[in-house]
N, C-alpha and C positions, 0 to 999 in steps of 0.2 A: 734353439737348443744347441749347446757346444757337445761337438761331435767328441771333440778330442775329452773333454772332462769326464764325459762317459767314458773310453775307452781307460782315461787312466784309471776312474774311479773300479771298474771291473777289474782291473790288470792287478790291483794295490789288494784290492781283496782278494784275487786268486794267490796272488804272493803272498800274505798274511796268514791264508786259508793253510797252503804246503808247509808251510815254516815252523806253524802252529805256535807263533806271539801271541802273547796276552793280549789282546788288542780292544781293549776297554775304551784307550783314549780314542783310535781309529773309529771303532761307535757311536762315540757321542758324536763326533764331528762329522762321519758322515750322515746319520741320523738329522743332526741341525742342518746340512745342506739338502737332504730330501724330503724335509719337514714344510722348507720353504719351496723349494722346485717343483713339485709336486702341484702348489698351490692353494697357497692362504687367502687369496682374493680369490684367483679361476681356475677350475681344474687345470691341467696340465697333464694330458693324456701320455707324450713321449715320455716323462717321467715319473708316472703315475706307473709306466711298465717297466721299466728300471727299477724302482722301487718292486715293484714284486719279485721281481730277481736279488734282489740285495738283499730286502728287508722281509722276504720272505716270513720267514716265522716272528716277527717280531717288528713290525713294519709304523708300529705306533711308539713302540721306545717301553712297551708294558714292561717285560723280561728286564730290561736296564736300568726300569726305575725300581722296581723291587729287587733287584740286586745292589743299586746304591741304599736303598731305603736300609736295606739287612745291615749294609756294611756299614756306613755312617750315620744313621738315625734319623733324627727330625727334623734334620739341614744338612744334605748333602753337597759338597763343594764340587763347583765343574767350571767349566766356560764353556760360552757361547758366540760365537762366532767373536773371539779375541779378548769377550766379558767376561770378568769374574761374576759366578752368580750361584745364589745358592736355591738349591731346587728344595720346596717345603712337601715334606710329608707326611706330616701330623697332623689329621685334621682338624686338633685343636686350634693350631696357627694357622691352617688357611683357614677357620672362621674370622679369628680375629684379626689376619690381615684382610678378608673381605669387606669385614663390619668394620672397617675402619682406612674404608677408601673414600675416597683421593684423597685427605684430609696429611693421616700419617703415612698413609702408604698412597703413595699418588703414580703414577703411569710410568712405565719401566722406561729407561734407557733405550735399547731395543726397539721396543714399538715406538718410541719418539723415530725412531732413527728410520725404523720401516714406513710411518709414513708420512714422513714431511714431503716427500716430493708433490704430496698431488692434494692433503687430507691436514695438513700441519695445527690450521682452529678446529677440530673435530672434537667432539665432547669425546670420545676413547681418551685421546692423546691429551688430557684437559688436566686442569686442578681449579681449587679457589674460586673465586667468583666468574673468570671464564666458564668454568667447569659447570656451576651452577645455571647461568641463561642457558649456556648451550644446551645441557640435562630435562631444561624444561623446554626447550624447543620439543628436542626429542621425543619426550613423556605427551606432550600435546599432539605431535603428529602423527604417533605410532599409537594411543592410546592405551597406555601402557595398562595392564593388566585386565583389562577387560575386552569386549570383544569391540574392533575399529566400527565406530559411525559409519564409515563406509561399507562393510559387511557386505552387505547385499553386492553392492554393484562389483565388489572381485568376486562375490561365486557367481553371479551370472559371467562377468569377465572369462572365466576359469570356464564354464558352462560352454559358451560360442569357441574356445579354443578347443578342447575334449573334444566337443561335437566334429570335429575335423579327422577325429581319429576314428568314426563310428567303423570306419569298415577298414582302416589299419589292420593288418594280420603279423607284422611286425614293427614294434618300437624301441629305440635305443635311443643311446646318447645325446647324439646331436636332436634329437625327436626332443630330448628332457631340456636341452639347451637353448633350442629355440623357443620352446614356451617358455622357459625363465625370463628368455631379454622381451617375449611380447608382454607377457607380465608386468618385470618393469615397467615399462612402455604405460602401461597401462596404469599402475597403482602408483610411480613416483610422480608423470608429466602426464597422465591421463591422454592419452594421443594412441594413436593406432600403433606409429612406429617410432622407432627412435636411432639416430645416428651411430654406429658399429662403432665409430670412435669410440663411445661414450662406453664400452666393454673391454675394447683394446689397451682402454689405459689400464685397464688393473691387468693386463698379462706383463704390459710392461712396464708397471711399479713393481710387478712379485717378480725381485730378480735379486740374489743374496749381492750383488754389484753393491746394494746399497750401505751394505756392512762394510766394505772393503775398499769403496769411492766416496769418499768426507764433500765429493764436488759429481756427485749423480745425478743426472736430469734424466729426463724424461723425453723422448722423440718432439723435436720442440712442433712441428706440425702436428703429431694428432694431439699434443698438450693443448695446441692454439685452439683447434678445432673440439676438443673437449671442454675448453672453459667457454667456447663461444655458442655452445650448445645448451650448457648449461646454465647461462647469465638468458639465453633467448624466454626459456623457460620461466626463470626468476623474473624478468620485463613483465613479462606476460604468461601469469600464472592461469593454469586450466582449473576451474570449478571440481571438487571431487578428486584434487591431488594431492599425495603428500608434500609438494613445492609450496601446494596456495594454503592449506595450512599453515606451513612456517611462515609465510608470508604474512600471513594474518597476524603474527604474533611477536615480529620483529622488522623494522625499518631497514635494517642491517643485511643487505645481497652479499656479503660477503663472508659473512656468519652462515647464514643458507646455504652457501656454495658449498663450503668444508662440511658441509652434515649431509650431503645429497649422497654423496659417496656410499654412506656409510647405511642407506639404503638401500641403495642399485644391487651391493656384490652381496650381502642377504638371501635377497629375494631370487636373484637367480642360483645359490647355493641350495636352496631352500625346492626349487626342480631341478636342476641341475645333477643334486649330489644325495640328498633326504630321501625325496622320491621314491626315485627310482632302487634306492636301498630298502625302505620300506616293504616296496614290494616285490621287491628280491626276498627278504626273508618271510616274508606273508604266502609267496609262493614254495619255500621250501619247509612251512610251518601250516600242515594243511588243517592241526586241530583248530588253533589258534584262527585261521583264516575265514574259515565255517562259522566261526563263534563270530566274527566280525560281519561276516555275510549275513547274520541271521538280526544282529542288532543295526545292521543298514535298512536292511530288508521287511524291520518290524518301524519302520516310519510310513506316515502315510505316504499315496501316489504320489512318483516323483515331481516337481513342479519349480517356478524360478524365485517362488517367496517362502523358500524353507531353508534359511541361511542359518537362522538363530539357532533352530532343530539341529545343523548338521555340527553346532558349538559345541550343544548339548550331550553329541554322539561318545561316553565315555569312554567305552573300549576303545573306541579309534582314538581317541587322546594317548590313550595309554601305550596303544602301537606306536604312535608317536615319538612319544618320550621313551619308550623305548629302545626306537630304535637310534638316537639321538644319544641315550647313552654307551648302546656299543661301540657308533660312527658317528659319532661329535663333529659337530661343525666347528667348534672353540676349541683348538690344540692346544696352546698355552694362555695363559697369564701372568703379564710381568708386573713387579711393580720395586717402587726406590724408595728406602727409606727418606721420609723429612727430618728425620731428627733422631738422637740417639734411643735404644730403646731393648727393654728388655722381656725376654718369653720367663715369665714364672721363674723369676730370677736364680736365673738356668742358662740361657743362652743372652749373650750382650753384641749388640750389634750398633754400630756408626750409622753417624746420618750419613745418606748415600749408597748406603749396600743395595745392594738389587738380589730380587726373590722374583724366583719362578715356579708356578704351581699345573703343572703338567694334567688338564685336565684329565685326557685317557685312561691314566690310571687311577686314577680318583675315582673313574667313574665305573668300574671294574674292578673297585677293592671287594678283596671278600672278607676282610669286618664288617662291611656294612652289605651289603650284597650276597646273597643265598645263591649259589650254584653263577657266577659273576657271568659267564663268557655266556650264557644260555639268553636267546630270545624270550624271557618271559612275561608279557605286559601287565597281567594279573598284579603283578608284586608292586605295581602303581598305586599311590594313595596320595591324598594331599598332604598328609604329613610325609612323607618322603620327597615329595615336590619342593616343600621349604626345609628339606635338610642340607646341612653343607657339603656333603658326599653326593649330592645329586646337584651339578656343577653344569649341565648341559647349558645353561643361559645365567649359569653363573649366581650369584646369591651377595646382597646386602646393599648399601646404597647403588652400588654401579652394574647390578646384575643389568642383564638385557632389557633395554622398554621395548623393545620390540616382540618379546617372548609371545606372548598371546596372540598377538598377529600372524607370527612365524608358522604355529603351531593350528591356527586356523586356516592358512592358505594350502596346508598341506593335508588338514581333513577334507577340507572343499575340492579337493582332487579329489584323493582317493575314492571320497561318493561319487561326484560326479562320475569318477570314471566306470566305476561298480554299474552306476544307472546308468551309463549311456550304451554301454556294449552289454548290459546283462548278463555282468559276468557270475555266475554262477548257478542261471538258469538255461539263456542261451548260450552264453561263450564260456570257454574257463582259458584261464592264462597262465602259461610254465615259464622258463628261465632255468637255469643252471644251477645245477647242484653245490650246496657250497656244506662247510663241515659245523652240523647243527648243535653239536655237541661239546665244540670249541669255535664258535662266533671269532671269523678274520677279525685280527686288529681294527685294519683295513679292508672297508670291500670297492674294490675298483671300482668311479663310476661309470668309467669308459668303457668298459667289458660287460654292462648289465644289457642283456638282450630281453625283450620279452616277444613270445609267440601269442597269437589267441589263434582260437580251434573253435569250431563248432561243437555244441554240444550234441 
């Protein structure tokens, strides 16, 4: 973390602040530096509390973008770290540029840029017939919309981890962070542990260095030590992995390699940052939480072959997706025109243009969304699931294949954890009061504390 970028970045805003400058352009730009520091592959706790001082009331860019929206419409002009790019907010056009990826609208500038260092064949960063093997690696190993062949063996996985917490009386952060990377461990290379390299690379590929060094590597030792961890694995794939999966389905270790990634920093977002949010606002949502309690509660005795049942759990889906759309794991979406092209011959645009579609606010519009900033799971349906304003994993050829996996690893928590500490018979669990009425942009995951207490 640069000491001095903080100091100036607070100095610039306090100056800003006295002066009282329009300071529109100073927003987006710092917003796109805390966007990225923060951390888009790993949290980033030192900046993660910077940003609550900064970005205080507005800490997702919401306020900015419906003041761009008011001000210039359907395509709002900005830059982005030195890109011209226009931010979409019609949700007419983010369908039809969804429904028509990678094809016409293929993988932004940007994200090229973000991650070639370590990820450059990734089906994210893909088009055209790359774009398509890689798509079906993916869709095969993540099992895309349905529930993963493997099922069972992460909730028992999930199950023998929880179990460690039975008499925990306090859990936090690093609590959610280490079960992520044993996680990984477990669902990408099936192995007990896995080398800390194989984490550290994504702190130090999320570094805005990348936008501003055209010649950025990567610490060439734990780069070494990261490919040579991950090539061990591809050699010699574990039974019940998602490695020996792809393996099975391509010749190609070095197609495998560039998709491994795109695994790893998921799954540990997914405890890491989901979680532990979850049940932050399930603790300060106590109708809501009873309701959940009483649909855990109404399955049979708890046992290690009721994986499919905990699929089936729909309220907890819906806490889920819920909470998914106040605090998204997917900030942006970029993408570049292929070819010239026009919105409802209205707006005309170059091959080349680049579009950004912000999901946060998308996902907290209130055209489509009733009382937006409110925790409410109820308002869940399957038809809201495939609408384009419900963006959590994205929507049309290149929404997430990993959605329904994502989304299961995080019910098989929360049951497990329900049943293992009894919470709402024996134990109950508190956490910090947060403002229920106007749901944070942003809710820290670094700052989520949970107590349990005896009942």
């Amino acid at each position: 973390m640069n000491i001095y970028l903080i100091i100036f970045i607070i100095f610039l805003f306090i100056i800003l602040t006295i002066i009282n400058i329009d300071y529109e352009q100073f927003n987006i730009w710092l917003l796109n530096k805390l966007l990225v520091l923060r951390g888009i592959l790993t949290p980033n706790c030192n900046w993660y509390a910077i940003s609550d001082i900064l970005l205080k009331n507005d800490a997702a860019g919401i306020n900015l973008y419906n003041y761009y929206k008011k001000k210039y419409g359907d395509f709002a002009p900005t830059y982005m770290f030195g890109k011209k790019i226009n931010v979409v907010t019609n949700n007419k056009y983010i369908k039809i540029i969804l429904d028509n990826s990678p094809n016409l609208f293929s993988v932004g500038e940007l994200k090229i840029t973000f991650f070639k260092s370590f990820m450059a064949k990734n089906v994210g960063v893909s088009k055209g017939c790359p774009w398509k093997r890689r798509r079906y690696i993916n869709e095969m190993a993540l099992v895309s919309d349905r529930l993963h062949i493997y099922s069972n063996k992460y909730n028992n996985d999930i199950i023998n981890q929880v179990i460690r917490w039975k008499y925990k009386k306090v859990i936090q952060y690093q609590d959610f962070l280490n079960l992520g990377k044993k996680m990984v461990a477990k669902i990408v290379f099936n192995t007990e542990k896995i080398s800390d390299d194989i984490f550290k690379i994504f702190s130090e590929a999320n570094s805005i260095k990348v936008f501003s060094n055209s010649k950025f590597k990567l610490n060439k030792k734990l780069y070494n030590n990261y490919i040579k961890t991950l090539n061990y694995y591809i050699n010699n794939p574990r039974p019940k992995s998602l490695v020996d999966i792809c393996m099975k389905l391509t010749n190609d270790k070095e197609e495998v390699l560039h998709q491994i990634p795109h695994f790893i920093f998921p799954i540990v977002g997914i405890f890491a940052t989901v979680v532990p949010r979850l049940l932050l606002l399930l603790c300060n949502h106590k109708k809501v939480f009873s309701k959940l309690l009483q649909e855990i509660n109404s399955m049979n005795d708890y046992n290690i072959n009721n994986y499919e049942e905990i699929y089936k759990l729909t309220y907890l889906r819906k806490c889920v997706l819920e909470t998914l759309r106040l605090n998204n794991s997917v900030v942006t979406t970029f993408r570049t025109l292929e070819k010239n092209y026009t919105f409802d011959n209205k707006y005309n645009f170059k091959k080349g243009e680049q579009f950004l579609i912000l999901n946060y606010p998308v996902l907290r519009e209130k055209e489509f969304f009733k009382e937006p900033n409110k925790f409410i799971p109820s308002r869940w349906n399957s038809k809201m699931e495939k609408s384009y304003y419900a963006i959590s994993f994205n929507q049309g050829p290149q929404k997430c294949p990993g959605k329904e996996l994502a989304i299961y690893l995080a019910q098989s928590f929360v049951y497990n954890l329900i049943k293992i500490k009894n919470i709402g018979e024996k134990e109950m669990i508190t956490s910090h009061k947060i403002n229920i009425k106007e749901i944070p942009q942003i809710l820290n995951p670094c700052k989520i504390k949970f107590h349990f207490y005896s009942l």
